[in-house]
Structures are given as C-alpha cells and as structure tokens.
C-alpha positions as CSV (number, residue, x, y, z in Angstrom):
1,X,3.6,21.3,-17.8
2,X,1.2,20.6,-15.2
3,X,1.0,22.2,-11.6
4,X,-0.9,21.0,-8.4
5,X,-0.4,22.6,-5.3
6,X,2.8,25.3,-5.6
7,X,4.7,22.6,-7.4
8,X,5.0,22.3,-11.4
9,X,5.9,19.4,-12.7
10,X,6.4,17.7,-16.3
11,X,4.4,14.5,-16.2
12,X,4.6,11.6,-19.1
13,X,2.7,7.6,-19.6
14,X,0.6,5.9,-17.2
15,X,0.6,3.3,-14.6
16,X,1.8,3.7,-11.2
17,X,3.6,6.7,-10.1
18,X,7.4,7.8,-10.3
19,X,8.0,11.1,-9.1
20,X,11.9,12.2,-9.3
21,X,13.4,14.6,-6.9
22,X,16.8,16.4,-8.7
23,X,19.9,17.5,-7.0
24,X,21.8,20.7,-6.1
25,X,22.1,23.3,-8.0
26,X,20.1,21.1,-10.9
27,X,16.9,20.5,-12.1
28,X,14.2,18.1,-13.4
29,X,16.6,18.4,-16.3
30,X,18.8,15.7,-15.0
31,X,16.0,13.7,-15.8
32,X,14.9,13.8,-19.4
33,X,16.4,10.5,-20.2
34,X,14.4,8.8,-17.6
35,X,11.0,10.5,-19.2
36,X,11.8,9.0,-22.5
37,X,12.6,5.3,-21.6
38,X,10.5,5.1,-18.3
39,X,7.0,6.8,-19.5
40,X,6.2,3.8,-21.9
41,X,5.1,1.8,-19.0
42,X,4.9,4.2,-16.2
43,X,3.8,7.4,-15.3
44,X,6.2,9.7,-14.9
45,X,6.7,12.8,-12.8
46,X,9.7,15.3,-13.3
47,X,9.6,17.9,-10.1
48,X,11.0,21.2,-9.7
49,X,12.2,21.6,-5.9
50,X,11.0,25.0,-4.7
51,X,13.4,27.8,-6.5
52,X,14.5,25.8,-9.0
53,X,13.5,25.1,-13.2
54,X,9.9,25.4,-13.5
55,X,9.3,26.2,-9.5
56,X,11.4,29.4,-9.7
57,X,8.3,31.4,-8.9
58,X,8.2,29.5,-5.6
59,X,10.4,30.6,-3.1
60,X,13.0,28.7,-2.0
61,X,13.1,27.4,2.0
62,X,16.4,27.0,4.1
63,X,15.6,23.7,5.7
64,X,14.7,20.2,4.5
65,X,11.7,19.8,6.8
66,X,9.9,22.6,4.2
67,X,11.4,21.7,0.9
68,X,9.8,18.0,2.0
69,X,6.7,19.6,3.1
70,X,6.1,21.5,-0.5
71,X,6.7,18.3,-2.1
72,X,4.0,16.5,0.2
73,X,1.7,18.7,-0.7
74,X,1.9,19.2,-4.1
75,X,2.5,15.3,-4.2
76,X,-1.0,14.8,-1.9
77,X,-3.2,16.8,-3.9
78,X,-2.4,15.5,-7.5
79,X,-1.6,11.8,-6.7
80,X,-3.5,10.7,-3.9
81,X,-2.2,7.3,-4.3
82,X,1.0,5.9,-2.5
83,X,4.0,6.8,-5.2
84,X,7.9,5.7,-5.9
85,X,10.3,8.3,-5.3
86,X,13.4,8.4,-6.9
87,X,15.7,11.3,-4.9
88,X,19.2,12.4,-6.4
89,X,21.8,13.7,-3.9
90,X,19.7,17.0,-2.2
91,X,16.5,14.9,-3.3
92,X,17.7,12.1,-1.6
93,X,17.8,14.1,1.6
94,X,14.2,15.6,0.9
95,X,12.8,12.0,0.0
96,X,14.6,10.5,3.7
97,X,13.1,13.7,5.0
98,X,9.4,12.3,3.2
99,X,9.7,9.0,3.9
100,X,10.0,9.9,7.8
101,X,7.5,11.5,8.2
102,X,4.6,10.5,5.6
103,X,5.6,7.0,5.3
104,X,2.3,6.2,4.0
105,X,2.9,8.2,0.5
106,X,5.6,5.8,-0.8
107,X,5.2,2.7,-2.7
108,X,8.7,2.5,-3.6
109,X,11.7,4.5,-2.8
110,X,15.0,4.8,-4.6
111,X,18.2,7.0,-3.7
112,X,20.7,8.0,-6.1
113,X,24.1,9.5,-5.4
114,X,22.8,10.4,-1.7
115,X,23.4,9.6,1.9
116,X,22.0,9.5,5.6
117,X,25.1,11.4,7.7
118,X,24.6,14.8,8.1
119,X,27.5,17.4,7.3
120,X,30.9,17.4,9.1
121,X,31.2,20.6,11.1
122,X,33.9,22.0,8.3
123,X,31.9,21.2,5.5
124,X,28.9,23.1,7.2
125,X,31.4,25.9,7.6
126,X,32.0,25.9,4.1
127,X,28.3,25.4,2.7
128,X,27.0,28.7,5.3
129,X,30.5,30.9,4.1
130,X,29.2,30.2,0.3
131,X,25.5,31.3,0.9
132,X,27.3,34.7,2.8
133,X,29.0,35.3,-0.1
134,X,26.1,34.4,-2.6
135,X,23.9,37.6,-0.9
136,X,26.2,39.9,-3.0
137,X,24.5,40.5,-6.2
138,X,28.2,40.4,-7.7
139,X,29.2,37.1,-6.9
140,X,28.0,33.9,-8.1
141,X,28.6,30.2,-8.5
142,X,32.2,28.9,-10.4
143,X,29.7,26.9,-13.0
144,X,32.6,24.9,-14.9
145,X,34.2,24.0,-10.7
146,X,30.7,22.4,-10.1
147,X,30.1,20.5,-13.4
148,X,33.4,19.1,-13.2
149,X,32.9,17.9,-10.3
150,X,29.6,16.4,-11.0
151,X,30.7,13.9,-13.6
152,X,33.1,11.4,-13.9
153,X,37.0,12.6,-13.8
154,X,37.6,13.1,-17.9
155,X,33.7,13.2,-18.3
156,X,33.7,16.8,-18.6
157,X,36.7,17.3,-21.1
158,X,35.1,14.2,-23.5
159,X,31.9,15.4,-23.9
160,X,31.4,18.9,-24.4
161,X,27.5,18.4,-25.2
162,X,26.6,17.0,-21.4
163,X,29.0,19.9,-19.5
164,X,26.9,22.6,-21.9
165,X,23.3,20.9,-20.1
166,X,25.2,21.1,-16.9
167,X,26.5,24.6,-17.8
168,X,22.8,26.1,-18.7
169,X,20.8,24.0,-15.6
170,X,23.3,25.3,-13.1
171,X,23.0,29.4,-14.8
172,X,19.5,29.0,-14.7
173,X,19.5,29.1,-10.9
174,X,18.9,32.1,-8.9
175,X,21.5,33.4,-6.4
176,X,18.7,33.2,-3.6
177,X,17.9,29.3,-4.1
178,X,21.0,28.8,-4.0
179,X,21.1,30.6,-0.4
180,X,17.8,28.7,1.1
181,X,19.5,25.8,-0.4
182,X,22.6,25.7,1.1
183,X,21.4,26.5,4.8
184,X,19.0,23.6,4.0
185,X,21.7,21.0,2.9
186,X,24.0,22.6,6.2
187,X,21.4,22.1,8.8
188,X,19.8,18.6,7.9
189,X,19.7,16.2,10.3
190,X,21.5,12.8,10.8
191,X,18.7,10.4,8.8
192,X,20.6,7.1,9.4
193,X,18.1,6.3,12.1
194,X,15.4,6.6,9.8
195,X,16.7,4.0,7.2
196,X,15.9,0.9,9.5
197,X,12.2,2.0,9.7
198,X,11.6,1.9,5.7
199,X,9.4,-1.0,4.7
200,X,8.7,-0.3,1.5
201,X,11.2,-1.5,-2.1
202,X,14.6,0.6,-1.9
203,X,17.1,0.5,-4.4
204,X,20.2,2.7,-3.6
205,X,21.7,4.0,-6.4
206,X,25.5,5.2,-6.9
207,X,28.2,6.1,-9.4
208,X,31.5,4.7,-9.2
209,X,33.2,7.5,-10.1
210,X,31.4,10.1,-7.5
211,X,33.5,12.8,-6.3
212,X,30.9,15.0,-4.1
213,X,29.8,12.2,-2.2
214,X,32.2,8.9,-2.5
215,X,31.0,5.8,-3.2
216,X,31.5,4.0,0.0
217,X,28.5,6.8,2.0
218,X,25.8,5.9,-0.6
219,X,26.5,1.8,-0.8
220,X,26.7,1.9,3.1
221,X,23.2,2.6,3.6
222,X,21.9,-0.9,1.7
223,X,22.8,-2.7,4.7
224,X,20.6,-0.2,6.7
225,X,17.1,-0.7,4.9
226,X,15.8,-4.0,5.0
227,X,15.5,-5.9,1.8
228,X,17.4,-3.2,0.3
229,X,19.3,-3.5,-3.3
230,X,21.9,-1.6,-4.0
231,X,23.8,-1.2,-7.3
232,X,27.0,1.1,-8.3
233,X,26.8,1.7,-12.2
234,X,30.6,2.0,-13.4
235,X,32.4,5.0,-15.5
236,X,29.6,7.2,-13.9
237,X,30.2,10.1,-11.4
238,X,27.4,12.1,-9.3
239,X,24.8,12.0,-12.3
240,X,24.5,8.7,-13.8
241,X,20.7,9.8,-14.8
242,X,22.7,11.3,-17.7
243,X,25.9,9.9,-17.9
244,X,25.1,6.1,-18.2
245,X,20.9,6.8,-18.3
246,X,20.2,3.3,-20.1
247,X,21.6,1.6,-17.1
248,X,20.0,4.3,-14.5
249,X,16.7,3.6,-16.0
250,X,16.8,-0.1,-16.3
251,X,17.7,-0.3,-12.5
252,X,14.5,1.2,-11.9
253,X,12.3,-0.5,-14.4
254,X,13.7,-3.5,-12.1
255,X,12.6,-2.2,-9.2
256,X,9.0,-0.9,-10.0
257,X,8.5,-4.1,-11.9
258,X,8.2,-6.1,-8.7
259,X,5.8,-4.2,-7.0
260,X,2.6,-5.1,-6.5
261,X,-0.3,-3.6,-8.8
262,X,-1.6,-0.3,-8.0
C-alpha cells in the first residue's frame, strides 16, 4: 500500500499511469482483476475514494467538487505526469468532475457504467431520505438488495463466490460514507456540457445487463466526446470489472495502447 497526499492507494507495474476510481458503496476491490492482467505493461493505481477501503481514516465529503479535489491532490503529488482515469459509476462522476476542471491531469479517460445527467428530482428524494435514515446507528444498508442489483439478473443466484466479494466490500463501509456519499451523488451537477470539451482518448464503457443505470444513459454519451469509443460488453450488469474482467481489461489495454509515449 502506498499513500501520497490523504489518499492510499495499491499501486502495481510500470509505464504510463492508470488510476481507477470505484463505485458506490464499493471499493478498489472491484478492481483486482484489472491489477493482475493490466500491471504487466502498465502501472497501475487502485484508489480508495475518501471513506471507503483503505481511505476509511479519511473523512468522507458530501459533494463531488471535494471527493474530485482529494483525488487531485493525492493524484498531483505522487504522479505529476498527465494519467488515464478509468471512473466506475460514482467514479465516473468524480473523474467528469476531474476532467472539468484539471483537464491538464489526463492522458486518457475511460467511464464505465456512468453517466453525465444529474438525478431526477424523485430519485434525489430517494438518495437524501436513505442518508436520513442511515444517521441512526440501527439502521443500515439491505446488502443482498444492492448486490443483486449490481450484477446481471441471475448473476447473483449462479455465482455465490462474486455476491460474497460484493457482500464483504459493501459491510465494510461505514454508515457515515455512506451519508457524505449519498448527498454527493444527489447534488452533482448536470456534466453533459462538459463532455464536448474533452480532447483527450475516451472509451465509455457499459454492461448490457445494467440495472442501476440502463444501458442507453452510458452509450449516449459517445456521441458527445469527440473521437469517443464506446463498447457494451454482453451478460454483464453494473460491474463488468468483475463479471466479464478479461473483456473489461482488454478494452483498456486497447485504449492505452494508442496513446502516445509518456
């Protein structure tokens, strides 16, 4: 484990830069595959969001603007260079959130099982009436809800080694990251606008089989980036870093092939 800045991360190979950003309620977990097949010919980072995995001892905000700002500046201090950032779902709203405003950080983006819109009003109901709840010490998350709803519909049933990862990662986080989360998530704002001012290699990312956020809201933000690729990997759902990780990885190992040496 290494640490720069407030941030830990896990951190495996060399080359040029690959920093992953996990999900909600997750953690740099969701990534393990990717360290394995991607470190042989890259360096890469696994990064705890403020609150969660290895970062618990870092409190965790309640808007985007500082969960991006933590990352910058753990991110600024230990690679100086510009980096590829690969953002899952709450990561991909922290690595829009990056990308707006410290352009000049990226080499590379990618965004997995994510999108621009910000919340409907009823969702945002929802999301603020969960982190109420979540302040009494009683109550807590419906684990088994979430994880089934993270993979793809019979996923969860069939294999009973992937829902226990997803059990234990989601246990593991605390009822007040959960909060700051939430209200984070709730009150981000619209980053469609943001997409046509990328210039840097984007590969969007999606599941077929997503049931948190469908298909259609990912693949619609390809046409948005210019030069943009954008690829839906079948039989997955919201994680395909674990459920289909062979063909995760090798989308990326495409992508960061092409760029330029650093």
């Amino acid at each position: 484990m290494e640490s720069t800045g407030r941030l830990p991360f896990i951190e495996r190979g060399a080359g040029d830069v690959v920093v992953f950003l996990h999900g909600y309620p997750l953690s740099h977990t969701i990534w393990e595959p990717q360290l394995t097949s991607l470190s042989a010919a890259h360096r890469v980072v696994l990064l705890d969001l403020p609150g969660y995995g290895l970062a618990q001892g870092v409190p965790a905000p309640d808007t985007i603007s500082e969960f991006a700002e933590e990352v910058h500046q753990t991110l600024t201090r230990g690679f100086p260079q510009p980096v590829t950032i690969v953002g899952h779902s709450f990561g991909g709203y922290i690595a829009l959130e990056l990308i707006r405003t410290h352009p000049e950080r990226f080499a590379a983006l990618v965004l997995a099982n994510t999108r621009s819109e910000p919340d409907s009003a009823e969702v945002k109901e929802k999301r603020f009436a969960t982190a109420k709840r979540m302040e009494d010490p009683t109550q807590g998350l419906d684990v088994d809800e979430i994880g089934r709803s993270l993979l793809a519909p019979t996923r969860w049933e069939r294999d009973g080694e992937l829902a226990d990862i997803i059990r234990r990662i989601i246990r593991a986080v605390p009822s007040r990251t959960i909060i700051g989360s939430l209200k984070a998530i709730a009150r981000r704002r619209d980053a469609t606008p943001t997409l046509s001012t990328i210039r840097v290699p984007t590969l969007v990312i999606w599941g077929e089989e997503d049931r948190l956020i469908p298909p259609d809201q990912t693949r619609s933000m390809v046409a948005r980036v210019k030069g943009c690729r954008g690829v839906g990997i079948p039989a997955a759902g919201h994680l395909p870093s674990l459920e289909a990780p062979e063909a995760f990885a090798s989308e990326i190992d495409q992508l960061l092939g092409g760029l330029p040496p650093t």
